[in-house]
N, C-alpha and C positions, 0 to 999 in steps of 0.2 A: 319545212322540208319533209317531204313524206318520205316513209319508210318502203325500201323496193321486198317485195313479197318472195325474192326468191334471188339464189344466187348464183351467179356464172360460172361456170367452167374454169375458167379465165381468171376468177378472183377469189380460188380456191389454193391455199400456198403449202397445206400441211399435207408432208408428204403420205401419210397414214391415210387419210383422207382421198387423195390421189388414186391412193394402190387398191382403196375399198370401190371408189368409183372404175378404174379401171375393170377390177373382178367382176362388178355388176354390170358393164357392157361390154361385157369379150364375147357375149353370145346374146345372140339377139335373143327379144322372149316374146312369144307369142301371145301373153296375157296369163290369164290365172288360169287354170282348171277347172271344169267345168263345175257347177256344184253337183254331190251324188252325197245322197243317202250313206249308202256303202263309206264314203272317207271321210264325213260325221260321225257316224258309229266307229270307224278305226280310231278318230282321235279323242271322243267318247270314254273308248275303251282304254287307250294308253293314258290318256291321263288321270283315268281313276286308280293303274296302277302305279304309275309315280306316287298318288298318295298314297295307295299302301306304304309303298317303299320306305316313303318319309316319314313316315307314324313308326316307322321298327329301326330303332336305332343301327341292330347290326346288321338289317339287308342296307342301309342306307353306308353305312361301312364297306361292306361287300361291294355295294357299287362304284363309289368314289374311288376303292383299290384298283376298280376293272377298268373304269374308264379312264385314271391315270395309268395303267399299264399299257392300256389299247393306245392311247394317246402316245405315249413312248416307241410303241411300235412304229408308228405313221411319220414322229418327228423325234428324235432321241432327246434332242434341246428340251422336250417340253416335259421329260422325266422328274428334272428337277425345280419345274417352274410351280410346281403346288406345293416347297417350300418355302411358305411366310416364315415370317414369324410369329412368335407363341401369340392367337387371337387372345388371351387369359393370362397375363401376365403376370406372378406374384406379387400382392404388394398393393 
């Protein structure tokens, strides 16, 4: 029996699943962007400073605070959803 290389609409049951496909064809898309120079060098640029960020413990701090507050802002539910618990458990 061979293996089908891909799968149906139709034979998808998880509703998480559903709601992600749904969000990716609400609007149609006309393909990628064209390639440019220019939006190479933008993400070039931004991802050299994520490593900064990440190499310095307290801007990497600083961020994590700003993007769970911003995130709070957009959805209040998701204030409390960046507490786990302890990743470093005594013991």
């Amino acid at each position: 029996m061979q293996k089908e290389k891909f799968v149906q609409i139709g034979q998808i049951v998880s509703v998480p699943m559903l709601a992600i496909w749904a969000g990716m064809t609400a609007i149609p898309w006309q393909g990628p962007p064209p390639v440019s120079l220019r939006g190479f060098g933008h993400l070039l640029i931004h991802t050299r400073q994520i490593d900064m960020v990440m190499a310095d413990q307290n801007m990497l701090e600083h961020y994590r605070h700003k993007i769970i507050a911003d995130l709070a802002t957009i959805a209040p539910q998701a204030e409390h959803a960046h507490e786990d618990p302890d990743p470093h458990p005594a013991g």
